[in-house]
VOPAGU-2260 file (C-alpha; in pm, 1 decimal, decimal comma):
REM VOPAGU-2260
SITE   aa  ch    i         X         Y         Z
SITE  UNK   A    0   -3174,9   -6722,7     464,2
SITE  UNK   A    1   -2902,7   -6627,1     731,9
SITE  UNK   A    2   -2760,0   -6877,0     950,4
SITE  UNK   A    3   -2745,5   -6724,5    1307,7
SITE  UNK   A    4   -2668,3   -6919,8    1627,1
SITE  UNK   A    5   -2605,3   -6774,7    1957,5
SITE  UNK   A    6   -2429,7   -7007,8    2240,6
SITE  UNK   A    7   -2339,3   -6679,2    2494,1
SITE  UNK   A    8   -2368,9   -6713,8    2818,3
SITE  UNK   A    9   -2431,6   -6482,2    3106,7
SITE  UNK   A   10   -2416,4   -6162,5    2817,2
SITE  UNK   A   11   -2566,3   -5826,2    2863,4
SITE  UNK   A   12   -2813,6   -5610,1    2619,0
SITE  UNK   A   13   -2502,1   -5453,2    2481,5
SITE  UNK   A   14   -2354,3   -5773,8    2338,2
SITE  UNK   A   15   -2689,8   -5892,4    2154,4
SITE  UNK   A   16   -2746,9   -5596,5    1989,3
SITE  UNK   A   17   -2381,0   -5543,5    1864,0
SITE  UNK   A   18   -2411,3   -5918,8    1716,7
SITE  UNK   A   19   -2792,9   -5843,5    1570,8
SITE  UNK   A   20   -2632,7   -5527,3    1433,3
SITE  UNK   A   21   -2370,2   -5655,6    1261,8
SITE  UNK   A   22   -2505,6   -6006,2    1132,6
SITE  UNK   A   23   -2781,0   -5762,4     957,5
SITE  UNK   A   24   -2550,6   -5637,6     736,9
SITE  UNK   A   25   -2608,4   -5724,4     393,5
SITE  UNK   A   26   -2301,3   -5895,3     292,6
SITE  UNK   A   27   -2332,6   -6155,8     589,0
SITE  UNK   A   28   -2380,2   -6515,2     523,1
SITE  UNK   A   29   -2383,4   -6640,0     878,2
SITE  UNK   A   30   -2279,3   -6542,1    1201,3
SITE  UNK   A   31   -2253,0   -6722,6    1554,1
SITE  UNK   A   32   -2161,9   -6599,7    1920,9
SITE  UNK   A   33   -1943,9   -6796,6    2169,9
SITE  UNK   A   34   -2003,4   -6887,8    2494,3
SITE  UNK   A   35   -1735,4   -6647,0    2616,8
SITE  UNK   A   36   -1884,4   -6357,7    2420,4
SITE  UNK   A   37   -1932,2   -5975,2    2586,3
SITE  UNK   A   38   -1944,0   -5621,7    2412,4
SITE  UNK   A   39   -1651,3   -5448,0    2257,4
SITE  UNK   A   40   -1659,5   -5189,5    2007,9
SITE  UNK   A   41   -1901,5   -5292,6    1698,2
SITE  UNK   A   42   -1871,3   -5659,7    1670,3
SITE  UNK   A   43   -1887,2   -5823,2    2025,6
SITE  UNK   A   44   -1539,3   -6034,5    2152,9
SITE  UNK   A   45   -1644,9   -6352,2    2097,0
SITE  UNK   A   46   -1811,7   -6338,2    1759,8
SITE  UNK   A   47   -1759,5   -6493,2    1461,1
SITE  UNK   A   48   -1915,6   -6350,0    1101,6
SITE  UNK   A   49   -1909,5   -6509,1     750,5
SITE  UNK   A   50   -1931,1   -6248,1     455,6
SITE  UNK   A   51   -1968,7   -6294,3      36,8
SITE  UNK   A   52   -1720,4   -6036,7    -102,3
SITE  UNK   A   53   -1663,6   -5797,9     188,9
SITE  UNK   A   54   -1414,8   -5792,4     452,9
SITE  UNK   A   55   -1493,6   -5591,7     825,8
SITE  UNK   A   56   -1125,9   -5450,6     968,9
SITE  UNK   A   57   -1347,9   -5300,6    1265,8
SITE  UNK   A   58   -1460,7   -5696,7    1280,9
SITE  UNK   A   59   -1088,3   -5818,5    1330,2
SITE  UNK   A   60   -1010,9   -5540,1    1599,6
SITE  UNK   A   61    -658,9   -5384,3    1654,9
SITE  UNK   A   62    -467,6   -5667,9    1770,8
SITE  UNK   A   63    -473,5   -5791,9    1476,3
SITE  UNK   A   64    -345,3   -6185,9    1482,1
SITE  UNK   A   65    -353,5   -6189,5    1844,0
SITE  UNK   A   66    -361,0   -6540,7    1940,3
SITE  UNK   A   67    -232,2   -6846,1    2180,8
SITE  UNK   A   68     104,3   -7021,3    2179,9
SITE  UNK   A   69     122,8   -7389,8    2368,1
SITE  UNK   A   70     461,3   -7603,4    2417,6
SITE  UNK   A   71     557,6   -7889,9    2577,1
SITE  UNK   A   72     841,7   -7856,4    2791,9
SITE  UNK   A   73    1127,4   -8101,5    2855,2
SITE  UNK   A   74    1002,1   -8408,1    3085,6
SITE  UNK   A   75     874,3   -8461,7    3425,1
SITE  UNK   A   76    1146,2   -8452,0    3632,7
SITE  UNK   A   77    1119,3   -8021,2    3579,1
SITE  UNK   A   78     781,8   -8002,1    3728,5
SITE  UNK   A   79     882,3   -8026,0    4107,4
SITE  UNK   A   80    1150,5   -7833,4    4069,2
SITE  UNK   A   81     996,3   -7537,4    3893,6
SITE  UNK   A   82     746,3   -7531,4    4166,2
SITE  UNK   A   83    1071,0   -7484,3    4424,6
SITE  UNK   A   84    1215,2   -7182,4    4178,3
SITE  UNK   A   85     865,5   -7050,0    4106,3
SITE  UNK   A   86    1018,0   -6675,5    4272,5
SITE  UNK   A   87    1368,9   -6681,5    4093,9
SITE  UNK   A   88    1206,8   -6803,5    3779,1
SITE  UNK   A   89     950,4   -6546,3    3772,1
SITE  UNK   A   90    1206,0   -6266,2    3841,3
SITE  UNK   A   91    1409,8   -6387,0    3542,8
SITE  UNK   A   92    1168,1   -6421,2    3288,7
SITE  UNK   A   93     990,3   -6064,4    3432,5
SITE  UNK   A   94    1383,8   -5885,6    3382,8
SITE  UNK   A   95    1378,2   -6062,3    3026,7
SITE  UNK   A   96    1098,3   -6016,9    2822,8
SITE  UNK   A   97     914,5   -5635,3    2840,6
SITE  UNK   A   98     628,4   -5674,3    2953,4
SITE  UNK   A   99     326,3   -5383,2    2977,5
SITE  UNK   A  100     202,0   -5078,5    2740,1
SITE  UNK   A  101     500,1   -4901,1    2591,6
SITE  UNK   A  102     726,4   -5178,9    2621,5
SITE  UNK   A  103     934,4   -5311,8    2396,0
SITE  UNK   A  104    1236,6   -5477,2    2250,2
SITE  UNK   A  105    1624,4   -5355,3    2198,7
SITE  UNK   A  106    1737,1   -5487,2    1859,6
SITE  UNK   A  107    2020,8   -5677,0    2008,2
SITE  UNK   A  108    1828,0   -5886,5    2217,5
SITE  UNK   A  109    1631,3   -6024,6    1927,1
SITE  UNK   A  110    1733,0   -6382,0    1827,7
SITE  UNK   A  111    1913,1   -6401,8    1475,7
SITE  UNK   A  112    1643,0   -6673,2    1333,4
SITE  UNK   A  113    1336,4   -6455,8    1446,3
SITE  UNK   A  114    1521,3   -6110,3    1241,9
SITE  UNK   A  115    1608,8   -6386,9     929,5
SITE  UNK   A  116    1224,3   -6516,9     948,4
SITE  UNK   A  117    1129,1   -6098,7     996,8
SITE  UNK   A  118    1289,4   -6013,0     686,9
SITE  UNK   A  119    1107,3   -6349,1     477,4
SITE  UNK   A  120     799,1   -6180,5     582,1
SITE  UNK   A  121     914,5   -5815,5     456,3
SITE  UNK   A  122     983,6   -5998,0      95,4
SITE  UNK   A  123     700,2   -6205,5     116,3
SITE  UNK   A  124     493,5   -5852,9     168,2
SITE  UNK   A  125     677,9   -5689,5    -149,5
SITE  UNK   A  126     465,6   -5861,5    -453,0
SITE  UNK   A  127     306,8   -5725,2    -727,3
SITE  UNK   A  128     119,8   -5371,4    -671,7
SITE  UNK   A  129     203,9   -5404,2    -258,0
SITE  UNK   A  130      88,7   -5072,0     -41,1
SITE  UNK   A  131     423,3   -4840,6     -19,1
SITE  UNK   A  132     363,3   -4662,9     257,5
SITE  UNK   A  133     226,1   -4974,7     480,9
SITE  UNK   A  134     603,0   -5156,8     341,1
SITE  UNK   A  135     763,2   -4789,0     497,6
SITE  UNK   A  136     610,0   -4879,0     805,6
SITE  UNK   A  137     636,9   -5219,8     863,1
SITE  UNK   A  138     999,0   -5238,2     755,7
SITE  UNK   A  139    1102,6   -4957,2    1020,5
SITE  UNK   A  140    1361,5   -5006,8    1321,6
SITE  UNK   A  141    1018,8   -4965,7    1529,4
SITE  UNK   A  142     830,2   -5235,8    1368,3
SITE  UNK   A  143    1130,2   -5524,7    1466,1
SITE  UNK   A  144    1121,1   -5377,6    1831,9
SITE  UNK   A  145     787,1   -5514,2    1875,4
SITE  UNK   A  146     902,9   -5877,9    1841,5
SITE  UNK   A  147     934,0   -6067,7    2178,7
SITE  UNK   A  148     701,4   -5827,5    2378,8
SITE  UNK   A  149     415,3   -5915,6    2560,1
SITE  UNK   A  150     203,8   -5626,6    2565,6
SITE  UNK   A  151     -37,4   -5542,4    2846,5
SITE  UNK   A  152    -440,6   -5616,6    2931,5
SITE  UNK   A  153    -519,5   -5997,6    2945,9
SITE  UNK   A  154    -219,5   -6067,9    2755,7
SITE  UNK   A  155      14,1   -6319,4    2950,1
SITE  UNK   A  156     309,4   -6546,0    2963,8
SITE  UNK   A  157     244,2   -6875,2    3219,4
SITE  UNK   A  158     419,5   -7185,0    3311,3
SITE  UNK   A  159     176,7   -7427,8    3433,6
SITE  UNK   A  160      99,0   -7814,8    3457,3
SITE  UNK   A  161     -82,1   -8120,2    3391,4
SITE  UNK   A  162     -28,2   -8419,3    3534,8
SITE  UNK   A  163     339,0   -8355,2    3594,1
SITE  UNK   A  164     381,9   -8216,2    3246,0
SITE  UNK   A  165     526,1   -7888,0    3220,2
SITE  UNK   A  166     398,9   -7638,2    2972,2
SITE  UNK   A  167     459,4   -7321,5    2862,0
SITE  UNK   A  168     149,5   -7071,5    2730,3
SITE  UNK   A  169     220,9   -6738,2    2559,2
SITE  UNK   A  170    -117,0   -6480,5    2482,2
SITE  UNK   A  171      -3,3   -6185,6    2273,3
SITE  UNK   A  172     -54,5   -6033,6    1914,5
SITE  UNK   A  173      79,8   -5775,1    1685,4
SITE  UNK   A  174     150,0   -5513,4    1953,7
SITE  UNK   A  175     162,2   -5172,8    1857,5
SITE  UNK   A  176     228,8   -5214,6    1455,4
SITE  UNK   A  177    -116,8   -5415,5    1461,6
SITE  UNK   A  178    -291,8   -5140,1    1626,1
SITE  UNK   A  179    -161,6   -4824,7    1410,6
SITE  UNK   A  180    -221,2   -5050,4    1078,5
SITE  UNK   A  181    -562,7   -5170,6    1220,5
SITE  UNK   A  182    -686,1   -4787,3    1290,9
SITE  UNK   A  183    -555,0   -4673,1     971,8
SITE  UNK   A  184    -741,9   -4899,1     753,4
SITE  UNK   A  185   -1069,6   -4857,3     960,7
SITE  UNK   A  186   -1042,2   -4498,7     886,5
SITE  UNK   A  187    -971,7   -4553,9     549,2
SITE  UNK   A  188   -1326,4   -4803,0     540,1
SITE  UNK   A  189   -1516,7   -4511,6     662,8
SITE  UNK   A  190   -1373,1   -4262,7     389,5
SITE  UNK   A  191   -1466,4   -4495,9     100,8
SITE  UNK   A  192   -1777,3   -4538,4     231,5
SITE  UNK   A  193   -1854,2   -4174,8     305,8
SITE  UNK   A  194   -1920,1   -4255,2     653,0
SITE  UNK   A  195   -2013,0   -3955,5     949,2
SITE  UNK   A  196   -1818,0   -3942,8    1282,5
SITE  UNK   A  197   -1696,6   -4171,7    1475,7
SITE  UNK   A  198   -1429,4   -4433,2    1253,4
SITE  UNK   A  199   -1539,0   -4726,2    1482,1
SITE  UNK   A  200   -1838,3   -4871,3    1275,4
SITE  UNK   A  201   -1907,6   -5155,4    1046,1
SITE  UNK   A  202   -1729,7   -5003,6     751,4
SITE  UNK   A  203   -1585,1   -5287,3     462,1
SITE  UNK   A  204   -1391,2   -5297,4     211,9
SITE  UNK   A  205   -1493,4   -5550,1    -137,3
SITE  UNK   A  206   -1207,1   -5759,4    -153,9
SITE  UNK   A  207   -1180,8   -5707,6    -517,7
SITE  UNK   A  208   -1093,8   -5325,5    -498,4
SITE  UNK   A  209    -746,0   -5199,4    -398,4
SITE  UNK   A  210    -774,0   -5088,7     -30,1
SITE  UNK   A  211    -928,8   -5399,7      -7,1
SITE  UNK   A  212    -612,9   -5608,6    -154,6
SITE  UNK   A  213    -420,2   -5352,1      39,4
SITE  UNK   A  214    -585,2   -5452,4     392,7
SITE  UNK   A  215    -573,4   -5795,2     313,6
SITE  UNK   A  216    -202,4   -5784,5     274,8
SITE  UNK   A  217    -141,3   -5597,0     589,1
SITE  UNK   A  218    -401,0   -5870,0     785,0
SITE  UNK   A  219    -197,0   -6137,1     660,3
SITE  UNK   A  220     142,2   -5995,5     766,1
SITE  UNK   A  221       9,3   -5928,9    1085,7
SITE  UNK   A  222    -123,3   -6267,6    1134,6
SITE  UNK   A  223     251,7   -6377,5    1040,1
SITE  UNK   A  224     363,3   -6117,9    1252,7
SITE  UNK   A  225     218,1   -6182,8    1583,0
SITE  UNK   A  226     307,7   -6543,9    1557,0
SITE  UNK   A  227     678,9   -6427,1    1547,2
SITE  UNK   A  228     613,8   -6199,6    1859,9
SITE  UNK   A  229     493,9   -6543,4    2038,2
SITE  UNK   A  230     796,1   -6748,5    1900,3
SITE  UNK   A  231    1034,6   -6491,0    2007,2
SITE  UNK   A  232     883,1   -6467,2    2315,0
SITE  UNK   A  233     900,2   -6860,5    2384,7
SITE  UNK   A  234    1293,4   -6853,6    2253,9
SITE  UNK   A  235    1415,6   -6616,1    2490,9
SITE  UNK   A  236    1190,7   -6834,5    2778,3
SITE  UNK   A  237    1346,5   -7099,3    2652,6
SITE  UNK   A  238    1711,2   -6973,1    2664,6
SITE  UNK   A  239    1666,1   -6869,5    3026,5
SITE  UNK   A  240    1529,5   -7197,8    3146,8
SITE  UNK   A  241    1849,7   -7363,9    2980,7
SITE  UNK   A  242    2070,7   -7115,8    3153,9
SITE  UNK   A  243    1899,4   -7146,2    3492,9
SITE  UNK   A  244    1945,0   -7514,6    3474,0
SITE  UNK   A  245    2266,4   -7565,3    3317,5
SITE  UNK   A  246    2099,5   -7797,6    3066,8
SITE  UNK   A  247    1967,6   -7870,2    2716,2
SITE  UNK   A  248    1543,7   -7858,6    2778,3
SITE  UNK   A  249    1328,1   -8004,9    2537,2
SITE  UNK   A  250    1046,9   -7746,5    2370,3
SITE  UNK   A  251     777,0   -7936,7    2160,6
SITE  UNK   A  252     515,5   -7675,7    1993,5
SITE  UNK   A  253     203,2   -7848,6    2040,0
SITE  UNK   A  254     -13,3   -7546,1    1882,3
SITE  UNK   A  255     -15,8   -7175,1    1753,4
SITE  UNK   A  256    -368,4   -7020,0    1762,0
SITE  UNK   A  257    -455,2   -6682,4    1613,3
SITE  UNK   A  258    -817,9   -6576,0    1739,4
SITE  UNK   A  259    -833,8   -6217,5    1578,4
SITE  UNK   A  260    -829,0   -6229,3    1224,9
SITE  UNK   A  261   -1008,6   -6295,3     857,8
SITE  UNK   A  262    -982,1   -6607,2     643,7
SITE  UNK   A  263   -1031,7   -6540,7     287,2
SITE  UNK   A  264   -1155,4   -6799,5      88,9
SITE  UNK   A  265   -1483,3   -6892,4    -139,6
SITE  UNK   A  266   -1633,3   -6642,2     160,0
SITE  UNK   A  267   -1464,7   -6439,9     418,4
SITE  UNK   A  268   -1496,9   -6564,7     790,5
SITE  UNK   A  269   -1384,6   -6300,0    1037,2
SITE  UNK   A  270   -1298,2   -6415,1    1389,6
SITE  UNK   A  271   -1306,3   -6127,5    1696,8
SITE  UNK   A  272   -1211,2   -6305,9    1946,8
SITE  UNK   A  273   -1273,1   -6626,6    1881,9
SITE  UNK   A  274   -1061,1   -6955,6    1824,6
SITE  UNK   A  275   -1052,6   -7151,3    1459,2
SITE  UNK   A  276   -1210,2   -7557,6    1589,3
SITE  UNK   A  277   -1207,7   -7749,7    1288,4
SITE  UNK   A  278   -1182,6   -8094,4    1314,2
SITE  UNK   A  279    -880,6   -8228,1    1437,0
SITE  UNK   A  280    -750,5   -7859,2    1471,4
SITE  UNK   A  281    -565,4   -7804,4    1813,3
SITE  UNK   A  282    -608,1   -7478,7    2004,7
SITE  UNK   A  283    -566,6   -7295,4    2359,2
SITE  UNK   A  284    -847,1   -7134,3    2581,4
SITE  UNK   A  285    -719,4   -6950,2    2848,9
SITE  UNK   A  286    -950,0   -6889,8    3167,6
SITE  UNK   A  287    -841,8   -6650,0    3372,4
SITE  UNK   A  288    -500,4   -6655,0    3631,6
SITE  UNK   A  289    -615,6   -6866,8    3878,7
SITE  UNK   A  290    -808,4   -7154,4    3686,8
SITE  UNK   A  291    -492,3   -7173,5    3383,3
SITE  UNK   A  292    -597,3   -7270,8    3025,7
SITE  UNK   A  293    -701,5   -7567,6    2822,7
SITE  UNK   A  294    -561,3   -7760,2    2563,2
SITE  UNK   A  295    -831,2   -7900,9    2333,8
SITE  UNK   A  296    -902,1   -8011,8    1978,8
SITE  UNK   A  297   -1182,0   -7896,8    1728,8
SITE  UNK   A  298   -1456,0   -8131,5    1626,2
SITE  UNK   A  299   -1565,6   -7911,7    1313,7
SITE  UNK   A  300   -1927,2   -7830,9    1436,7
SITE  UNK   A  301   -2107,5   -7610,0    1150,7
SITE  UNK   A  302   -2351,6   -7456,8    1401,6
SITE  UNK   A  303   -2032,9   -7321,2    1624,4
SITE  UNK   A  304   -1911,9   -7245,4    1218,5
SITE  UNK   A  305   -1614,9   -7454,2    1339,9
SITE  UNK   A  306   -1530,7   -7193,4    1597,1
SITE  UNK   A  307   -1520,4   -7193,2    2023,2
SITE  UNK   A  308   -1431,2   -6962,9    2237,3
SITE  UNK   A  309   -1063,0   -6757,7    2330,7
SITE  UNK   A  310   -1109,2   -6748,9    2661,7
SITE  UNK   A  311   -1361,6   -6698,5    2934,3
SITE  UNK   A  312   -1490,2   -6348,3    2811,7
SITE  UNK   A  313   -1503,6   -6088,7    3073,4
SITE  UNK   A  314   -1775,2   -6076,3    3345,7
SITE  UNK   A  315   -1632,8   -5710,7    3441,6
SITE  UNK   A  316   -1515,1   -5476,9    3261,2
SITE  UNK   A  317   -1157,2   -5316,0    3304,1
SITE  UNK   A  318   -1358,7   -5063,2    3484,6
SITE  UNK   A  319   -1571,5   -5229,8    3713,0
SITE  UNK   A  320   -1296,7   -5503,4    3814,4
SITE  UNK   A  321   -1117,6   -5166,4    3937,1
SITE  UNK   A  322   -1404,3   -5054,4    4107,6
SITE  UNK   A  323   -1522,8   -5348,6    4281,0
SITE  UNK   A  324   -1220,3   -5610,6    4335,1
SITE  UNK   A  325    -952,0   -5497,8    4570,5
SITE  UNK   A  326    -644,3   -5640,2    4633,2
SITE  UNK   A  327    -630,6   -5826,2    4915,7
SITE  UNK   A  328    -915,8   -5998,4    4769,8
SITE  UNK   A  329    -744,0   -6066,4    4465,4
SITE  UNK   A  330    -419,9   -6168,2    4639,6
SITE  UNK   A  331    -598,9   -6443,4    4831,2
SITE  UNK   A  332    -738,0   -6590,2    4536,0
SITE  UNK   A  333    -405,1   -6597,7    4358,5
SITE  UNK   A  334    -235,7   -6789,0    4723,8
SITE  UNK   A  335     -25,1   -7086,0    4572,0
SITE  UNK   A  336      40,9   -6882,1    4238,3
SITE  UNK   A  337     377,5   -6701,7    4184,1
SITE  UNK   A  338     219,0   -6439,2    3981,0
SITE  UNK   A  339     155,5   -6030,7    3877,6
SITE  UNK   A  340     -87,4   -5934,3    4178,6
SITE  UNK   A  341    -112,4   -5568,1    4236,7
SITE  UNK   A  342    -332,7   -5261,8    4205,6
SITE  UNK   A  343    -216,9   -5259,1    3812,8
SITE  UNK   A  344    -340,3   -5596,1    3682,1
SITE  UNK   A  345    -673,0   -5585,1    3957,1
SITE  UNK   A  346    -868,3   -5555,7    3628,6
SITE  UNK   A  347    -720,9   -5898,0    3501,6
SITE  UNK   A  348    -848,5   -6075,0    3858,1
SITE  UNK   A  349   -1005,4   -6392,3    3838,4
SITE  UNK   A  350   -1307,9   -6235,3    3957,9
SITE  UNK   A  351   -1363,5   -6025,7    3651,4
SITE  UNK   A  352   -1423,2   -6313,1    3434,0
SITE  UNK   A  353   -1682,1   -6549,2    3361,0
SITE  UNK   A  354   -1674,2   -6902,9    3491,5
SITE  UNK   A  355   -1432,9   -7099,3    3236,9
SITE  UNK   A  356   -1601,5   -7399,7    3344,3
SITE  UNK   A  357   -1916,3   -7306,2    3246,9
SITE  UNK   A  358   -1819,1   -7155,6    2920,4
SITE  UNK   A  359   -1619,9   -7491,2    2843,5
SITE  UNK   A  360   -1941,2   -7691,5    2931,8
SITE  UNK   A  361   -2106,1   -7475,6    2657,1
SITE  UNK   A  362   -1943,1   -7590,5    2382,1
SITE  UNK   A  363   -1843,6   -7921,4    2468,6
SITE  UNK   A  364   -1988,4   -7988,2    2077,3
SITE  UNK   A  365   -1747,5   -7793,9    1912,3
SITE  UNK   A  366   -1450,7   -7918,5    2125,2
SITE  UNK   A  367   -1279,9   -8162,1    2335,7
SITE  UNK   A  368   -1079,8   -8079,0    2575,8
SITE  UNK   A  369    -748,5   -8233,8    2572,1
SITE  UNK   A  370    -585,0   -8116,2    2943,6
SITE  UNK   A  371    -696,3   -7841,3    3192,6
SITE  UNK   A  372    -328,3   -7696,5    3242,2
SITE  UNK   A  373    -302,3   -7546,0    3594,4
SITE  UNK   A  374     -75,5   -7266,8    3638,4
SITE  UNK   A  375     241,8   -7252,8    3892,3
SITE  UNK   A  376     400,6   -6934,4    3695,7
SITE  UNK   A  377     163,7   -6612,7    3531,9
SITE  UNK   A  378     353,6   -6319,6    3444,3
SITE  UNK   A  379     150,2   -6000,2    3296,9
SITE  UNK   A  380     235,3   -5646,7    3206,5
């Protein structure tokens, strides 16, 4: 019998029926729904599904690897003083890194270690029987331009602070090259399974066949791949802060989190949207601008299968917020914040989430929380 828990709060009609749609699937072992959890498009964000023998890419999403960097910066003594540079800061790190849809990197400005680790992963992806075509396309002049961008939507870089402590937390994925190799394999799902209109379904591949293999080797140089994006990203912060100051500045990586992705092992457990919590494991949840993000630390609960949340989850969508938050209303919640407030990111507004509090409450079994991280710095595209 199927394992199926449910710890969603505040979710709509559309959510439960995308989960009860997809944990019905045949190949499904178990399936549970986090606290943050809303609708997307087939498996809700926030959901977590264990399959025998068949792996979902519609289940993963297009951001394939998407995920959470946290690091530790230097000692106290920065904290007041970043508060007093919160505008220059911001404008320096805004010039720096692209930021936003369509943005992305010139060649040059990519650090020499992050092109020497890009290249690893290019060899690592030429084994036995590897996919041509995807190698074409991941080894392009387009695919290294994507490294140390941001991206756009609730994707963000902040500087924030707990208990004097300076940190630094990065949000972003695979960017585009996630997306394209995301939508090409769900297409290809719904051709080997002689599937009708729209691409967007619960389509699988076995594991065992070759587009299977094939997907599988794209996921996992994705998964590599968007943890580059966040390094690079946090290298080039890094440099700036160092220049700003005139100073060497101490960067400790306390944890870096992929929430979008497939683990293959005895069975396949795909994540949408959802953060890995085994015991011991460390991981970020973000809540929205105003309330910052939380460092906490898995306690391996089976009935969460040893998952929590990625964030908040959206109480609004993109939509809505645009419809029914306006700006002054978003600029006073955001007073004290040096941050990206304008008609553009109204759909990222505090007020279009859920209450992180609450959805932190609700799973207080599956984590601990480590420190609430309040921001001073939140730059989005």
């Amino acid at each position: 019998m199927k394992k199926i828990t449910n710890f969603a709060i505040n979710y709509d009609e559309d959510t439960k029926q995308q989960f009860t749609s997809c944990y019905n699937e045949k190949f499904v072992l178990s399936a549970s729904l986090m606290p943050d959890a809303h609708s997307g498009y087939v498996a809700p964000i926030g959901s977590v599904l264990i399959t025998k023998d068949f792996i979902v890419p519609s289940w993963i999403g297009y951001d394939i690897g998407c995920g959470m960097i946290a690091i530790k910066i230097g000692g106290k003594e920065l904290s007041k003083d970043i508060q007093k540079n919160a505008e220059k800061i911001y404008e320096i790190i805004n010039k720096k890194i692209p930021m936003g849809k369509g943005n992305y990197n010139n060649e040059k400005n990519i650090s020499l270690k992050t092109k020497q680790e890009f290249t690893k992963l290019l060899e690592r992806f030429k084994t036995k029987d590897y996919n041509k075509e995807d190698y074409n396309y991941i080894s392009s002049e387009f695919s290294i331009k994507n490294l140390g961008s941001l991206g756009s939507g609730n994707h963000f870089i902040e500087l924030s602070l707990h208990q004097e402590q300076l940190w630094l937390i990065i949000h972003s994925g695979s960017r585009k090259i996630g997306h394209t190799l995301a939508e090409k394999y769900m297409k290809l799902s719904q051709k080997i399974n002689k599937g009708q209109g729209d691409f967007e379904k619960t389509f699988a591949f076995n594991v065992s066949s070759k587009e299977g293999k094939d997907y599988i080797k794209i996921l996992n140089f994705c998964l590599d791949y968007a943890l580059l994006n966040r390094l690079e990203i946090a290298y080039q912060i890094h440099l700036e802060l160092e220049k700003f100051y005139h100073k060497k500045i101490k960067f400790t990586l306390w944890t870096n989190k992929n929430h979008n992705h497939a683990i293959i092992g005895k069975n396949i457990i795909h994540r949408k949207g959802a953060t890995p919590a085994e015991k011991g494991e460390r991981g970020v949840i973000p809540g929205n601008m105003k309330d910052g993000s939380f460092l906490v630390e898995g306690k391996g609960n089976p009935e969460f299968l040893m998952s929590s949340s990625h964030g908040a989850g959206r109480k609004l969508s993109r939509t809505e917020a645009r419809k029914k938050i306006n700006l002054e209303e978003f600029k006073k919640t955001m007073k004290g914040i040096h941050a990206t407030v304008n008609q553009h990111t109204i759909e990222e507004a505090p007020q279009a989430y859920k209450d992180i509090f609450k959805v932190m409450e609700a799973q207080k079994k599956s984590i601990k929380i480590i420190a609430h991280l309040k921001p001073i710095i939140n730059w989005k595209g």
